[in-house]
N, C-alpha and C positions, 0 to 999 in steps of 0.2 A: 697144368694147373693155371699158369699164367694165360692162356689162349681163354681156358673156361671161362676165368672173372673177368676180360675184356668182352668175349661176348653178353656177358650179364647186364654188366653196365652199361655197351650199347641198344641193347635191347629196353632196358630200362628209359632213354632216354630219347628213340623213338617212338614208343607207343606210350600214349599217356595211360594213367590210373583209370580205371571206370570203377563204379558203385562206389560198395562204402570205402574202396580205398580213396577214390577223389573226394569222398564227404572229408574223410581225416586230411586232406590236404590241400582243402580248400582257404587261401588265406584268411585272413581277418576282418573284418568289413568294419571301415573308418570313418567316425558320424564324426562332420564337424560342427563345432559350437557356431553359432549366429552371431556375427562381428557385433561390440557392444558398440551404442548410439554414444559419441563424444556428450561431455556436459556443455552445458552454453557459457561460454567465457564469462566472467565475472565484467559487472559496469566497471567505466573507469572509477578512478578510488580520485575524491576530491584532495585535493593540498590545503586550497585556501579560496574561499569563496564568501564575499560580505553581504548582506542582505539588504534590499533596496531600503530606505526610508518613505515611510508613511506618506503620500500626497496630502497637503491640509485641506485640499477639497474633498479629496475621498474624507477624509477626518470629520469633515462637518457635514456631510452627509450621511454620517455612518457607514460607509459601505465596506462589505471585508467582502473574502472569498480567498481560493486559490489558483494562483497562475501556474503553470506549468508548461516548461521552456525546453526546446530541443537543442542540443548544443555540437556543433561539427569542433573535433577537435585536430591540430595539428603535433609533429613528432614531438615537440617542448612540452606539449600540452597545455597551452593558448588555447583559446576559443576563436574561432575564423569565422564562424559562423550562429546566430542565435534568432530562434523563428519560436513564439509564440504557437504551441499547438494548443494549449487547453484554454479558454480566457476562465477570468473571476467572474464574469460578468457581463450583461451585457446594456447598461448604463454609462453614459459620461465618462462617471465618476471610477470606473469596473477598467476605462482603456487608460486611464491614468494610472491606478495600480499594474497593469500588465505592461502597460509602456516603461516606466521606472524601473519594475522586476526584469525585464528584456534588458535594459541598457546594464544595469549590475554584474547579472548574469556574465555579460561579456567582459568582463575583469575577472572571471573564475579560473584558479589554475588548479591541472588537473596533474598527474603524475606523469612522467614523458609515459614513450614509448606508445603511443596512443593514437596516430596518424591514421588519418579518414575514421577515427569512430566517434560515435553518436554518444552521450550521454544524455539523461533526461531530469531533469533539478524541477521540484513541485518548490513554490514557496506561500507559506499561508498568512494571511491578512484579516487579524480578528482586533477588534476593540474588545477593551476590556472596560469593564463598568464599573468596575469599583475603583479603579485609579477617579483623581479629580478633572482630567482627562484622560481622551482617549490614547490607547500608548498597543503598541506589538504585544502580540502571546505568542508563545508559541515559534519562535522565530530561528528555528534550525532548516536550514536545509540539506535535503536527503537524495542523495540521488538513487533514481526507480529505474527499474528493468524496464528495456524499449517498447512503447505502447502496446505491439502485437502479442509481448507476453504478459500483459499487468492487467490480473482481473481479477474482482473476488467484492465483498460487499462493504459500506460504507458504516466508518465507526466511530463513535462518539471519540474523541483527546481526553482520555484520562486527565484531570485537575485541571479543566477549560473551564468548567462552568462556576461563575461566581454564587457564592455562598450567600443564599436568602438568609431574611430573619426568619428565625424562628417563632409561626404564630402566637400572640401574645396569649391568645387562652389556649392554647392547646397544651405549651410550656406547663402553665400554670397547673392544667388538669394531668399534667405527663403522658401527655399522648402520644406515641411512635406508631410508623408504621412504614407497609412495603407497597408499593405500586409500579405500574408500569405504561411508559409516554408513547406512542404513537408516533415517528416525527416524519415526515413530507421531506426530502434534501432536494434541491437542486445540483444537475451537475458541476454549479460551482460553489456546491456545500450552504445557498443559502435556504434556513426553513422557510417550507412553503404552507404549512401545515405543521399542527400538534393536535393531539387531545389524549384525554386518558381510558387505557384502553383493562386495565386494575387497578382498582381505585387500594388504595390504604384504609381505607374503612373513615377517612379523617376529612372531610370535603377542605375544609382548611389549609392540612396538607396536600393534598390532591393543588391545590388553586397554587396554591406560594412555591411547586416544584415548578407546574405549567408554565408560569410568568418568566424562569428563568431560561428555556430552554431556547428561547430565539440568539441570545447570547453566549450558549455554549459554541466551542469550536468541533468542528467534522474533518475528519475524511471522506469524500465519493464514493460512490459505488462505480467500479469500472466492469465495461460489456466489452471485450474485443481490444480492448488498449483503450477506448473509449469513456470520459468520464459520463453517465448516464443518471437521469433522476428515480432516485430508489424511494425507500422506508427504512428506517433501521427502528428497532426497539430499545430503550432506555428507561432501565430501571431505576428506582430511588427510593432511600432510606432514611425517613427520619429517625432518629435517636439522640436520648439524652443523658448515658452512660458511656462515656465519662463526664461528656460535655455536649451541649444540645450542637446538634448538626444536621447534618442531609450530606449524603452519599449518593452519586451519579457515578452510572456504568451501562457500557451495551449491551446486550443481551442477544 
């Protein structure tokens, strides 16, 4: 008995299986998953960063726009380095704003642990017109993902734009209504162009939305990491429930 099962089990372990006994004793066949793509590390996170002060040449010339500055940072997270990639402009008045926003810039601290990386800080440059002078809006700086990932299209600053009067006869006749602006940007957010592309049925308000819109503040439209000259649309609402006004938004 003992001889018979040694020869069975040798036997067995010489000649392999054929047909359906090798189908049943074919292993298991192993699909593997497609390694996931890492996410891109978050920009560095600012600590403390102040914003330049207005040139009073740019001031009296009007001129606004936004700078946006490339920053090499070291392990403390100090700025080592600060290079102008996007100007406001490209006037006099345009390399005064980007030269002041450069020099600020380089007092920014950032959070350690940050050795050789890039951050990138926009800062924007808008007169406001309803101050008695011209004074900042808008004056947070953000820091944006590295040019070659920052693309998408340019939009109006929510509560940028100063609030017209309310036409004296339209008031009177209670007239509202909804239209929509055309605008022309430059890639350093200045209009180049407006008109109206849905009128409100009101020529009145149609004209007293237009007058304001050189004075609204923008963001860019970016191509490639590239600030680029777009259009954006902007729509507007007059109304006098609860109280006469005009609503701005992009569309």
């Amino acid at each position: 008995m003992h001889l018979r099962y040694h020869a069975t089990l040798t036997a067995a372990l010489l000649f392999p299986l054929t047909g359906a006994q090798s189908q049943e004793a074919a292993p298991p066949t192993i699909v593997l998953a497609p390694p996931v793509k890492p996410s891109p590390p978050a920009p560095p996170r600012v600590e403390h960063c102040d914003g330049p002060e207005y040139p009073n040449a740019a001031k009296r010339a009007e001129v606004q726009g936004t700078t946006r500055v490339r920053l090499r940072l070291d392990a403390l997270g100090n700025v080592t380095e600060a290079e102008v990639i996007s100007t406001s402009g490209e006037s006099r008045e345009h390399k005064f704003l980007d030269h002041v926003t450069r020099e600020a810039f380089k007092k920014c601290k950032f959070e350690p642990g940050n050795a050789g990386r890039v951050a990138i800080l926009d800062y924007v440059f808008s007169l406001n017109f309803e101050d008695s002078s011209p004074g900042l809006h808008g004056q947070t700086v953000r820091v944006m993902p590295p040019p070659h990932h920052h693309t998408g299209k340019g939009v109006l600053r929510t509560g940028s734009c100063p609030l017209p009067t309310y036409p004296e006869a339209s008031l009177k006749l209670g007239q509202t209504g909804t239209g929509r602006i055309k605008v022309e940007l430059a890639p350093n957010t200045r209009v180049l162009s407006s008109g109206i592309v849905v009128s409100s049925g009101v020529p009145e308000l149609d004209s007293a939305a237009l007058a304001v819109i050189p004075r609204c503040t923008y963001t860019p439209s970016f191509q490639g990491g590239q600030a680029v000259k777009d259009f954006i649309i902007v729509e507007f609402v007059w109304k006098t429930d609860p109280a006469p006004t005009v609503e701005f938004d992009s569309k």
